[in-house]
VEXFIPA-986898 format. One record per residue: residue number from 0; x, y, z of N, C-alpha, C in turn; residue in three letters. Coordinates in nm, 4 decimals. Layout:
! VEXFIPA-986898
NODE pos      n_X      n_Y      n_Z     ca_X     ca_Y     ca_Z      c_X      c_Y      c_Z code
NODE NUM        X        Y        Z        X        Y        Z        X        Y        Z  ala
...
! end
This chain:
! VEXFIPA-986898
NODE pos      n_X      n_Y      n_Z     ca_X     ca_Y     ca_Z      c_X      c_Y      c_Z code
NODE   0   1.6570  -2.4119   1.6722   1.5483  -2.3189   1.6949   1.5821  -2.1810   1.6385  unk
NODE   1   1.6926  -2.1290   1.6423   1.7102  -1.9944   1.5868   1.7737  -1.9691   1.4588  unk
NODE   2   1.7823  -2.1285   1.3833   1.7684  -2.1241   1.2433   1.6227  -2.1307   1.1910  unk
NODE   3   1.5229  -2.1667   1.2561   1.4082  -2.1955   1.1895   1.3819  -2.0165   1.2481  unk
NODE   4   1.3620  -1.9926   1.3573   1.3040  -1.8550   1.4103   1.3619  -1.7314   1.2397  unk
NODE   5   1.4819  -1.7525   1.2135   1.5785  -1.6705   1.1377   1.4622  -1.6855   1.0164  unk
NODE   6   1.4479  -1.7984   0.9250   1.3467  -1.8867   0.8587   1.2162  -1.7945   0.8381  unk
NODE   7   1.1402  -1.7935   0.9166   1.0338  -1.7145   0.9881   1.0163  -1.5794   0.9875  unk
NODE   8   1.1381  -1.4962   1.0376   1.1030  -1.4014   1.0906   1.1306  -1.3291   0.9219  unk
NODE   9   1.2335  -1.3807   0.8389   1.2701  -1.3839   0.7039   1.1379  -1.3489   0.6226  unk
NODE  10   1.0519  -1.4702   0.6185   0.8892  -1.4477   0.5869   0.8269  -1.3744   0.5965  unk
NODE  11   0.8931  -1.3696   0.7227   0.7457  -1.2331   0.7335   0.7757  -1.1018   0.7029  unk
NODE  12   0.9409  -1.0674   0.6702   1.0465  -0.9701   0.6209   0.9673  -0.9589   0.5065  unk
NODE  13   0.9325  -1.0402   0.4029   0.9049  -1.0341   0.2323   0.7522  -1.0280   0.2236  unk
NODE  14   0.7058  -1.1012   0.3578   0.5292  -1.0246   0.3252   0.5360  -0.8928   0.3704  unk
NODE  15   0.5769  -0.8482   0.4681   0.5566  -0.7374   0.5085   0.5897  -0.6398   0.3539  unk
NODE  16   0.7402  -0.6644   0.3533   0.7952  -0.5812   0.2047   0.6636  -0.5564   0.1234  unk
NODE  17   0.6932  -0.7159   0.0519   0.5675  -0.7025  -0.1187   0.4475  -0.6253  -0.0485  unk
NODE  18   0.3713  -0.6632   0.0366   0.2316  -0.6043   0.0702   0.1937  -0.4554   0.1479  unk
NODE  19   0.3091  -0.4508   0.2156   0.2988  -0.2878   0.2823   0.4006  -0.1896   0.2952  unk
NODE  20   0.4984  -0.2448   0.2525   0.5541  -0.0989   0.2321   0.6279  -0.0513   0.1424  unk
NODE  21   0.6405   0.0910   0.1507   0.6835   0.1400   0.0057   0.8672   0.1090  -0.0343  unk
NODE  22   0.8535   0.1488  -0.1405   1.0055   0.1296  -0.2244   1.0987   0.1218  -0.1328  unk
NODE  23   1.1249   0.2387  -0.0337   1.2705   0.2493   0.0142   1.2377   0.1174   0.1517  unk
NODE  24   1.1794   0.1381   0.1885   1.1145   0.0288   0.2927   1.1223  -0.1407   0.2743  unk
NODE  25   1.1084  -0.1141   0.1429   1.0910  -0.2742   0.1027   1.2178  -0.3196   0.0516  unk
NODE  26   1.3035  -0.2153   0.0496   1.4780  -0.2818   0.0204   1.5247  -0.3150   0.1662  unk
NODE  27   1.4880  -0.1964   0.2237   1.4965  -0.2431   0.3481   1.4788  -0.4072   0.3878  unk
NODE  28   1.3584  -0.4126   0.4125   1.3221  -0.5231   0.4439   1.3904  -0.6914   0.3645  unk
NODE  29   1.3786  -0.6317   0.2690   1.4022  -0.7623   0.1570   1.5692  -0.7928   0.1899  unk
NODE  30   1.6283  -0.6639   0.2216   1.8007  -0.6996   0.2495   1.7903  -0.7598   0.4146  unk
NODE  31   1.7141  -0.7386   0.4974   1.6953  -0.7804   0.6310   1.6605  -0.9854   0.6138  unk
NODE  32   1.5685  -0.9547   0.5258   1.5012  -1.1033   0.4879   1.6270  -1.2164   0.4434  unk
NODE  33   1.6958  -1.1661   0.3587   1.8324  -1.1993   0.2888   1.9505  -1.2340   0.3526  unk
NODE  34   1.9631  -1.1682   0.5011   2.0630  -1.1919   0.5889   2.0382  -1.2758   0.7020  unk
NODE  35   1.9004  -1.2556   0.6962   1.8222  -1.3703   0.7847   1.8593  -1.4990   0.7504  unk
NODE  36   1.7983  -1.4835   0.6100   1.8006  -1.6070   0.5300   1.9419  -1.6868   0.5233  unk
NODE  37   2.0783  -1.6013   0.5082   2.2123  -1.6564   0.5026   2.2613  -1.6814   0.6406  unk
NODE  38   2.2067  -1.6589   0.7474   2.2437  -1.6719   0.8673   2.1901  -1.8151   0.8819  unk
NODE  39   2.1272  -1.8371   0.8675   1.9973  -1.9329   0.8859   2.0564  -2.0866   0.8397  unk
NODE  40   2.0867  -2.0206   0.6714   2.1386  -2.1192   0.6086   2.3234  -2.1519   0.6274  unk
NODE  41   2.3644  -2.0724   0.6855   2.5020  -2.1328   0.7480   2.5335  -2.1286   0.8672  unk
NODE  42   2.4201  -2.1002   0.9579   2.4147  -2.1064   1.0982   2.5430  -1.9842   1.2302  unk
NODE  43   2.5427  -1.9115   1.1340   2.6739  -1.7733   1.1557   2.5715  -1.7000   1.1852  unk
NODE  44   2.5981  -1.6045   1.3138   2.5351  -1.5211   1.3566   2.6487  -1.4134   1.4006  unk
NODE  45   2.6631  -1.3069   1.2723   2.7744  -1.2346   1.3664   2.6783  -1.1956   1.5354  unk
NODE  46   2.6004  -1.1691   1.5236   2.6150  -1.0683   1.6353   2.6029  -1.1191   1.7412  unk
NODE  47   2.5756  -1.2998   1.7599   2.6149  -1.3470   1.8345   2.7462  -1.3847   1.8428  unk
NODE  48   2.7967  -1.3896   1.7261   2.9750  -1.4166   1.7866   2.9894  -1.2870   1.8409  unk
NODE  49   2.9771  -1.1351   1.8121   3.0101  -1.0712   1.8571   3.0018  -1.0620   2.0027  unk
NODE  50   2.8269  -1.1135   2.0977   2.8368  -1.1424   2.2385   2.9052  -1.2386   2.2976  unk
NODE  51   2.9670  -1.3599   2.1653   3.0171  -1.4321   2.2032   2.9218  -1.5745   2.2972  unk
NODE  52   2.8477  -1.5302   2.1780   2.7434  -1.7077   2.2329   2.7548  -1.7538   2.1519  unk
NODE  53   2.6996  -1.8616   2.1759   2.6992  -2.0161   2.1046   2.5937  -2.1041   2.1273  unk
NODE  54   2.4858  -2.1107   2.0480   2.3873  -2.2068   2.0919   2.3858  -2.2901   2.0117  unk
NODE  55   2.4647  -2.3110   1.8543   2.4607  -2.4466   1.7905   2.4573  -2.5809   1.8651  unk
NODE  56   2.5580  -2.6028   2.0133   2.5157  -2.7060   2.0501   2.4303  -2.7641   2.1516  unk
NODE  57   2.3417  -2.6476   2.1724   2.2218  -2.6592   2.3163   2.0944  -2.6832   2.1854  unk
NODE  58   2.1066  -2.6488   2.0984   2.0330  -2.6366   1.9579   1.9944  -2.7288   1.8911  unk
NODE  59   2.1199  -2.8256   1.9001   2.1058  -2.9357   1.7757   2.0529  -3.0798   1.7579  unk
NODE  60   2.0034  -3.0867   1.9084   1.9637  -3.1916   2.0107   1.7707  -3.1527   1.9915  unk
NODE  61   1.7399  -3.0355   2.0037   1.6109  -3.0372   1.9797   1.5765  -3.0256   1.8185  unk
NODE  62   1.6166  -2.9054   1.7928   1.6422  -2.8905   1.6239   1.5239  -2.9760   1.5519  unk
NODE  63   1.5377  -3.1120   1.5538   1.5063  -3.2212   1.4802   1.3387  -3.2206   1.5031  unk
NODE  64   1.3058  -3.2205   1.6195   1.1631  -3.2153   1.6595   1.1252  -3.0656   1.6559  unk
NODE  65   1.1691  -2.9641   1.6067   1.0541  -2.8378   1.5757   1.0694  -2.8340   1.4594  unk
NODE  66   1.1285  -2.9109   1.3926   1.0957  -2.8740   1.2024   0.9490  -2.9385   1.1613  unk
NODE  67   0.8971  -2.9899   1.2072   0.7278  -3.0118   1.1609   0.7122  -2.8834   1.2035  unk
NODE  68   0.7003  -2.8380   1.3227   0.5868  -2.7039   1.3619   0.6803  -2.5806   1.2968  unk
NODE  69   0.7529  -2.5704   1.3010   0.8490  -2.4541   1.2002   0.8038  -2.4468   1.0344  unk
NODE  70   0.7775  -2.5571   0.9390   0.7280  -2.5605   0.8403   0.5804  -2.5009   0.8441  unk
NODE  71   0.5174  -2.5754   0.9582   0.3682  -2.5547   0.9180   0.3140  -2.3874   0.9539  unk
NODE  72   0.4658  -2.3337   1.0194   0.3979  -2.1926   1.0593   0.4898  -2.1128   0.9451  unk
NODE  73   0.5472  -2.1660   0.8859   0.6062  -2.0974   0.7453   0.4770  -2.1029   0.6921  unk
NODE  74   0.4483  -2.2275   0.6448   0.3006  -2.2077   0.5573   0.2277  -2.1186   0.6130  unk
NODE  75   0.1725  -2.1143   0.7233   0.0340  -2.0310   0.7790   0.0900  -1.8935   0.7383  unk
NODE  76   0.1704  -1.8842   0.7857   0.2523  -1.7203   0.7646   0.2324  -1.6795   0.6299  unk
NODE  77   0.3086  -1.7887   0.4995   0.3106  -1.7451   0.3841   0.1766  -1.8086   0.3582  unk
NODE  78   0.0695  -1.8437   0.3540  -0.0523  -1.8271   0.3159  -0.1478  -1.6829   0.3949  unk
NODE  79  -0.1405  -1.7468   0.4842  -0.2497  -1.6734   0.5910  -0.1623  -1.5376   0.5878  unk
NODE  80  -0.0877  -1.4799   0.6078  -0.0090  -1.3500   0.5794  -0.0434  -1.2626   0.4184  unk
NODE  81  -0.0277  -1.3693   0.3694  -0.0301  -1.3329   0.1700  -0.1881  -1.2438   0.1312  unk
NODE  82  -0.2750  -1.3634   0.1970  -0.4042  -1.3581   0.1806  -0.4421  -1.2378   0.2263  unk
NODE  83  -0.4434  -1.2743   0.3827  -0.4895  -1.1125   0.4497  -0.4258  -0.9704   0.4328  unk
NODE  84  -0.2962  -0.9998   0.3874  -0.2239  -0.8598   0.3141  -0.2868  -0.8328   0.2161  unk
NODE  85  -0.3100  -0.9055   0.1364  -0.3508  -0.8809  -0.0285  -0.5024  -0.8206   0.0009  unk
NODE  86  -0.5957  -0.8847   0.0871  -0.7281  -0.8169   0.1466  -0.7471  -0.6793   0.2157  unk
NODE  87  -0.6431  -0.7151   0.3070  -0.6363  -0.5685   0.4126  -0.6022  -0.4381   0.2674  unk
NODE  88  -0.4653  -0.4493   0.2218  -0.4313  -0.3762   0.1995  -0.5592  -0.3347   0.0073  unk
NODE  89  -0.6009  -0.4006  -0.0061  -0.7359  -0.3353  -0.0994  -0.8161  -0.3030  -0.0327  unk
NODE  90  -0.9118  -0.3372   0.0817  -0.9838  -0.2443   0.1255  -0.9102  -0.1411   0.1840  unk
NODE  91  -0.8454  -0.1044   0.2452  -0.7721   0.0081   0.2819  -0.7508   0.1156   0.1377  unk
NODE  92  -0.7237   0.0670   0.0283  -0.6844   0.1085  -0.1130  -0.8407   0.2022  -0.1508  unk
NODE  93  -0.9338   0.0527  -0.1422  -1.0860   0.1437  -0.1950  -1.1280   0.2149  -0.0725  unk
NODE  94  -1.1033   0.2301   0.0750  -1.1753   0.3102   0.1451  -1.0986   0.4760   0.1111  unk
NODE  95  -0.9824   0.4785   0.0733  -0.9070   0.6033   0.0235  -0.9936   0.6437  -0.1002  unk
NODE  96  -0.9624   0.5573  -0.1563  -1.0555   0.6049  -0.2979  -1.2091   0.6607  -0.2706  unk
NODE  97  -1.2727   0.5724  -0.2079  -1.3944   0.6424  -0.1411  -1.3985   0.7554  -0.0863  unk
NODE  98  -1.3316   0.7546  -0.0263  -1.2994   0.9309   0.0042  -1.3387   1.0690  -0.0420  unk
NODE  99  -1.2427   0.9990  -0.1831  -1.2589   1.1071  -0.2882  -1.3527   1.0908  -0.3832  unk
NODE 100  -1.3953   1.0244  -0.3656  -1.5434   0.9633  -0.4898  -1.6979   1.0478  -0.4005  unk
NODE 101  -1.6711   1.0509  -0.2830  -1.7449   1.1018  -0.1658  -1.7349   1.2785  -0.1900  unk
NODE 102  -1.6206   1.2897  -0.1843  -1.5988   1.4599  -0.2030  -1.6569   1.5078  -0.3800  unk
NODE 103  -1.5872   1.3954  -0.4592  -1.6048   1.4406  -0.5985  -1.7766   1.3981  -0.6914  unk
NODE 104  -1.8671   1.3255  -0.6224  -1.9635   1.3239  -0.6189  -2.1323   1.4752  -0.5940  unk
NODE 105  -2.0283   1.4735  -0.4511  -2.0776   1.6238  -0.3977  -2.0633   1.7655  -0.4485  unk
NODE 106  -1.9266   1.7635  -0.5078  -1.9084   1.8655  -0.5991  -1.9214   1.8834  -0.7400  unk
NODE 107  -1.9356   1.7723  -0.7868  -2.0445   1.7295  -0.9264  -2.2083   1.7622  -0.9028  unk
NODE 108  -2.2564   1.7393  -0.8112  -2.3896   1.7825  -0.7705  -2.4107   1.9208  -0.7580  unk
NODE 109  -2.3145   1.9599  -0.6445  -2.3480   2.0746  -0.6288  -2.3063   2.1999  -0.7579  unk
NODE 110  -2.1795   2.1785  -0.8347  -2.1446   2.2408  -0.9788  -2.3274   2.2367  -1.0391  unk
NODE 111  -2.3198   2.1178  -1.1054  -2.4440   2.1036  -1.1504  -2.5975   2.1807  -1.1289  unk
NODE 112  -2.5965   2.1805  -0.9835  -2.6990   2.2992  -0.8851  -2.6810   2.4159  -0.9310  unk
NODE 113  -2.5475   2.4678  -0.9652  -2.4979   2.6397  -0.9651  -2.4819   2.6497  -0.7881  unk
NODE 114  -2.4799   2.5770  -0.7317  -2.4430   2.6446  -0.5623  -2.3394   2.6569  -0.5601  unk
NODE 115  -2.2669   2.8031  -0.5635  -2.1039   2.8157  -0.5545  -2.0331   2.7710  -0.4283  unk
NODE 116  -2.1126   2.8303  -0.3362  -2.0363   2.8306  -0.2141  -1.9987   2.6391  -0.1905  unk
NODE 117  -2.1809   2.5900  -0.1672  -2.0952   2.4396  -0.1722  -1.9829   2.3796  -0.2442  unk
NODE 118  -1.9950   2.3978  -0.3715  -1.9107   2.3536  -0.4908  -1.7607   2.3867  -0.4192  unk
NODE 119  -1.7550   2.4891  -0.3637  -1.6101   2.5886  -0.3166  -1.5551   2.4548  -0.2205  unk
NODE 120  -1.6634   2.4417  -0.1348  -1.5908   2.3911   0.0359  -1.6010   2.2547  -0.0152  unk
NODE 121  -1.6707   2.1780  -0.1303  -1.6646   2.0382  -0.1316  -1.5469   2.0353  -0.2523  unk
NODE 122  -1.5350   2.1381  -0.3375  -1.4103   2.0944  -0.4344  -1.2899   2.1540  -0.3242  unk
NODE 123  -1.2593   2.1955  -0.2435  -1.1313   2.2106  -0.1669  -1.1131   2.0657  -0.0566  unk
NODE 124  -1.2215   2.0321  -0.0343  -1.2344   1.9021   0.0351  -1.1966   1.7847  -0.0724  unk
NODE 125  -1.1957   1.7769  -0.2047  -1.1692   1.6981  -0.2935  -1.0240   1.7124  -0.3068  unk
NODE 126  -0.9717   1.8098  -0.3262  -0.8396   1.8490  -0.3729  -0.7391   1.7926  -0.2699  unk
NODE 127  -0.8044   1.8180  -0.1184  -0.7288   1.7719  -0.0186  -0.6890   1.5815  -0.0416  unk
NODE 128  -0.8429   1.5874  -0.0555  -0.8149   1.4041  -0.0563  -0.7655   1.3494  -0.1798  unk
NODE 129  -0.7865   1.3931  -0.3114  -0.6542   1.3565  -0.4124  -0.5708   1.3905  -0.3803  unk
NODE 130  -0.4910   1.4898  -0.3045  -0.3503   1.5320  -0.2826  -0.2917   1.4331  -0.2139  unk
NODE 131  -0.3837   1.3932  -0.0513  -0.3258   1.2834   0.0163  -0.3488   1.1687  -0.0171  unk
NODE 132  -0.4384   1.1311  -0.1234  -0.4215   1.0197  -0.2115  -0.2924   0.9782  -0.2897  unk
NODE 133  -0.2742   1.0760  -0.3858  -0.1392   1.0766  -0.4265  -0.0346   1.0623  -0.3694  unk
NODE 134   0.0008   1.1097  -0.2643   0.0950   1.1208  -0.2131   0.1583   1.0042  -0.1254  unk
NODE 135   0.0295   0.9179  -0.1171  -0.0095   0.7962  -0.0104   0.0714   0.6886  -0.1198  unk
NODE 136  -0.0175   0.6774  -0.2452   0.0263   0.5759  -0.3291   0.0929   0.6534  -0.4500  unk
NODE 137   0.1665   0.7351  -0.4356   0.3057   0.7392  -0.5014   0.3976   0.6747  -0.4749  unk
NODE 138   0.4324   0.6329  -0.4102   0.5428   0.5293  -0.3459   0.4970   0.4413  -0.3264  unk
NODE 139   0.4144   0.4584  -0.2523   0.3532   0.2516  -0.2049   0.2489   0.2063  -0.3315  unk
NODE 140   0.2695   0.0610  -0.3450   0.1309   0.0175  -0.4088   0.1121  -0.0836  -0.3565  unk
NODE 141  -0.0265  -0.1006  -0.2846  -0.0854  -0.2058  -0.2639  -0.0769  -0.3274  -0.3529  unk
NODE 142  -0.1292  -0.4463  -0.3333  -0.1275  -0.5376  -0.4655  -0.1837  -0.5351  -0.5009  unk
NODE 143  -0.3672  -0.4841  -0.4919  -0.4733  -0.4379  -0.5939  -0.4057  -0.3653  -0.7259  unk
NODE 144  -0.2753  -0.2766  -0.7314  -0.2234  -0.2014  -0.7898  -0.1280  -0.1964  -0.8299  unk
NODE 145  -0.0528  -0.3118  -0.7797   0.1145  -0.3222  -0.7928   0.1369  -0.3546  -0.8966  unk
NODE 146   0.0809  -0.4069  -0.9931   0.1052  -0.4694  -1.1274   0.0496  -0.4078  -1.2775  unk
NODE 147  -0.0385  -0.3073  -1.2373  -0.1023  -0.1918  -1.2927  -0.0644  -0.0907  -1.3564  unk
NODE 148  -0.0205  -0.1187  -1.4766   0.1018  -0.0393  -1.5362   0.0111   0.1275  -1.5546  unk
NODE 149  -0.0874   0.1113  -1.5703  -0.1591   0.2390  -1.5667  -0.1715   0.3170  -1.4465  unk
NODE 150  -0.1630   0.2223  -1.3821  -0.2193   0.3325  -1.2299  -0.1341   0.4828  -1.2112  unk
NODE 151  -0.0130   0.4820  -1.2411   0.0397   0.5884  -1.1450   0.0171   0.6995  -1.2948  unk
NODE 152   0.0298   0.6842  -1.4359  -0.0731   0.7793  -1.5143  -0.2325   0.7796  -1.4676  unk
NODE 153  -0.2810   0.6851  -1.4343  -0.4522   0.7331  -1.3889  -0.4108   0.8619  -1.2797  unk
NODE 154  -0.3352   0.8358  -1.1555  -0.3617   0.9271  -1.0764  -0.2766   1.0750  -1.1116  unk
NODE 155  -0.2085   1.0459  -1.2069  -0.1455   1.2124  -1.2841  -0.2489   1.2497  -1.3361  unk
NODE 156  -0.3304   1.2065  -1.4288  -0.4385   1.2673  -1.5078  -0.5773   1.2868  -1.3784  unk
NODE 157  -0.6082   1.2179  -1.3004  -0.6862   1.2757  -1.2275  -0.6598   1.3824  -1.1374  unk
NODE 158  -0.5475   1.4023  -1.0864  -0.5004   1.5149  -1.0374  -0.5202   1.6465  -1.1294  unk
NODE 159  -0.4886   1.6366  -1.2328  -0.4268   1.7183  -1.3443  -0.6034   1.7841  -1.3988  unk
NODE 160  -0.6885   1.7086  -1.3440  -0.8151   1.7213  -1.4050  -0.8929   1.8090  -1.3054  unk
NODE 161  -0.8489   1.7573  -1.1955  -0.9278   1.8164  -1.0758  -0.8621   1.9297  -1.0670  unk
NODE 162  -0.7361   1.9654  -1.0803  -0.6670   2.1173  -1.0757  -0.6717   2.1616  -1.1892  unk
NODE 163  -0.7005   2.1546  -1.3106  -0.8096   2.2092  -1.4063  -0.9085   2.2960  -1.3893  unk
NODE 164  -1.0007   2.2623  -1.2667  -1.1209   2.2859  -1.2205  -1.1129   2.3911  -1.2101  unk
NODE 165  -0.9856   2.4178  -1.0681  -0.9756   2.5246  -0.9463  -1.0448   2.6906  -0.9923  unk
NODE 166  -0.9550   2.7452  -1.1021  -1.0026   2.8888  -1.1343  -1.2065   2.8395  -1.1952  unk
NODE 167  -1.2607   2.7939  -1.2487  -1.3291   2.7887  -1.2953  -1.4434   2.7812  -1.1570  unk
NODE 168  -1.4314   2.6746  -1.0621  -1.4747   2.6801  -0.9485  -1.4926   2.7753  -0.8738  unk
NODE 169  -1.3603   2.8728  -0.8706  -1.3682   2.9569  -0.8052  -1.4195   3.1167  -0.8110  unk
NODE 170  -1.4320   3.1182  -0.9640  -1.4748   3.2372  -1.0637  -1.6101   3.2263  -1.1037  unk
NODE 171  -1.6402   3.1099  -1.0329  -1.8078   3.0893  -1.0490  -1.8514   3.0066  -1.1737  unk
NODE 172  -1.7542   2.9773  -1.2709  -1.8363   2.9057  -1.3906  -1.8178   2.7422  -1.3816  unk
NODE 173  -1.9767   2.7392  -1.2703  -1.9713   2.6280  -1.2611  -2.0260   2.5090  -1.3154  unk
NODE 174  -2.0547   2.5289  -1.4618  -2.1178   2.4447  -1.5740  -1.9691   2.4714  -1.5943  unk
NODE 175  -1.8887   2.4835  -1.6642  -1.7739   2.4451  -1.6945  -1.6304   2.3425  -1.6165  unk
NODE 176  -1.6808   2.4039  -1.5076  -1.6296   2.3010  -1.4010  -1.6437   2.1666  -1.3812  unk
NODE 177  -1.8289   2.2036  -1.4214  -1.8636   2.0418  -1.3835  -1.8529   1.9416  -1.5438  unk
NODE 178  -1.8147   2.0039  -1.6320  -1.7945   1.9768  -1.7150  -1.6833   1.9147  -1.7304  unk
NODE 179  -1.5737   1.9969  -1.7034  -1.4224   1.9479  -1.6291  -1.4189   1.7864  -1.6066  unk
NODE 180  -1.5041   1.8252  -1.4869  -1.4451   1.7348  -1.3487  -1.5385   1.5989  -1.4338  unk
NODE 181  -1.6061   1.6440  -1.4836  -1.6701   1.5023  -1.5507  -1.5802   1.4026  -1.6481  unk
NODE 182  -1.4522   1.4583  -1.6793  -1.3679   1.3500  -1.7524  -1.2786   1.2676  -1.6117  unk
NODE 183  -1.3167   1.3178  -1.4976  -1.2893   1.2295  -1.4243  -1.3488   1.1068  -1.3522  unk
NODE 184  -1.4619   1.0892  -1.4030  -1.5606   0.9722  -1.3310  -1.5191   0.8674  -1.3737  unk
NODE 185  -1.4790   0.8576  -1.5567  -1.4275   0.6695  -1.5837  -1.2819   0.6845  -1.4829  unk
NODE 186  -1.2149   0.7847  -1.4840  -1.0658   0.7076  -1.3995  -1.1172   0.6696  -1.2700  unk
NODE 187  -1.2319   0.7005  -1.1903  -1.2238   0.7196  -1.0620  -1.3056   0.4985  -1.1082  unk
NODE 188  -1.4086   0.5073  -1.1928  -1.4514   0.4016  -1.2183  -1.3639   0.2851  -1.2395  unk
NODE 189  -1.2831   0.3312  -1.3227  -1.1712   0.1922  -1.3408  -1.0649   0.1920  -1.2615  unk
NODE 190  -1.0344   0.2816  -1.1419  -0.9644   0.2474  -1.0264  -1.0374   0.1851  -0.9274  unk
NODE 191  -1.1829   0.2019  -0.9044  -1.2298   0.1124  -0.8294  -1.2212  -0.0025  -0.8859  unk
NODE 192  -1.2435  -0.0710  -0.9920  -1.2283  -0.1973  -0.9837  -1.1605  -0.3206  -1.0090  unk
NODE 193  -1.0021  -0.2088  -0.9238  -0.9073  -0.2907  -0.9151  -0.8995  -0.3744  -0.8085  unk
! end
């Protein structure tokens, strides 16, 4: 039982890793998964020798009858885990992005209007949510993104575009602004439909 549990808990070490968390996190995990895994497979548990137990032989007598249900919850895990990571973690991906498509919409409108003041409080509301955009998936990538050799240049150049803006926004020339901010709609377009 606590070779298959080791088995298991291993699994869910490498979904968790690949699907949610970032770089330093996922060595983490993946070296946790790895020791699991060698424990498992030679049945050595320091840290139970260290308490000084022994369950190989209260163990080895059932053992035989939980390897059907131990496999089939490996599978569920590595399917049903894979799946709903790979789901969760894209909508979570496009509701961020929405965010800022929400802020940068509004301040395209309102530029466009000449309304400074809006333009002001909805492009500082934009800036916020690319900042914590960036900062979110600089390190982590979802799997919508993980393989996306462009992505982490898309979000330099959209940053880089939107802080472009700032003096122009703020000095009032807001046909130039919205002019700006308009080389940002295909990146925001072809990040949604990752």
């Amino acid at each position: 039982m606590d070779r298959l549990l080791r088995v298991i808990l291993a699994e869910a070490c490498v979904v968790a890793a690949f699907f949610w968390l970032g770089r330093e996190w996922q060595i983490v995990f993946y070296l946790l998964a790895a020791v699991l895994l060698v424990q498992a497979a030679t049945g050595v548990c320091g840290f139970y020798n260290f308490l000084g137990w022994n369950t190989c032989e209260n163990i080895k007598r059932k053992e035989k009858n939980l390897l059907p249900a131990a496999l089939v919850i490996m599978i569920i895990i590595a399917v049903a885990g894979s799946y709903g990571s790979a789901v969760l973690t894209r909508d979570i991906f496009l509701n961020d992005l929405h965010s800022i498509e929400g802020y940068y919409d509004l301040t395209m409108e309102y530029t466009h209007q000449g309304l400074k003041a809006e333009s002001i409080q909805n492009y500082e509301l934009l800036e916020t949510a690319v900042s914590a955009f960036q900062e979110k998936y600089s390190d982590y990538r979802p799997f919508a993104v993980k393989f996306d050799d462009r992505f982490a240049g898309d979000m330099q150049n959209l940053s880089a575009i939107i802080s472009s803006s700032n003096e122009d926004i703020h000095n009032g020339s807001l046909e130039a602004a919205h002019d700006s901010l308009q080389r940002a709609s295909s990146l925001l377009q072809r990040m949604q439909k990752l």
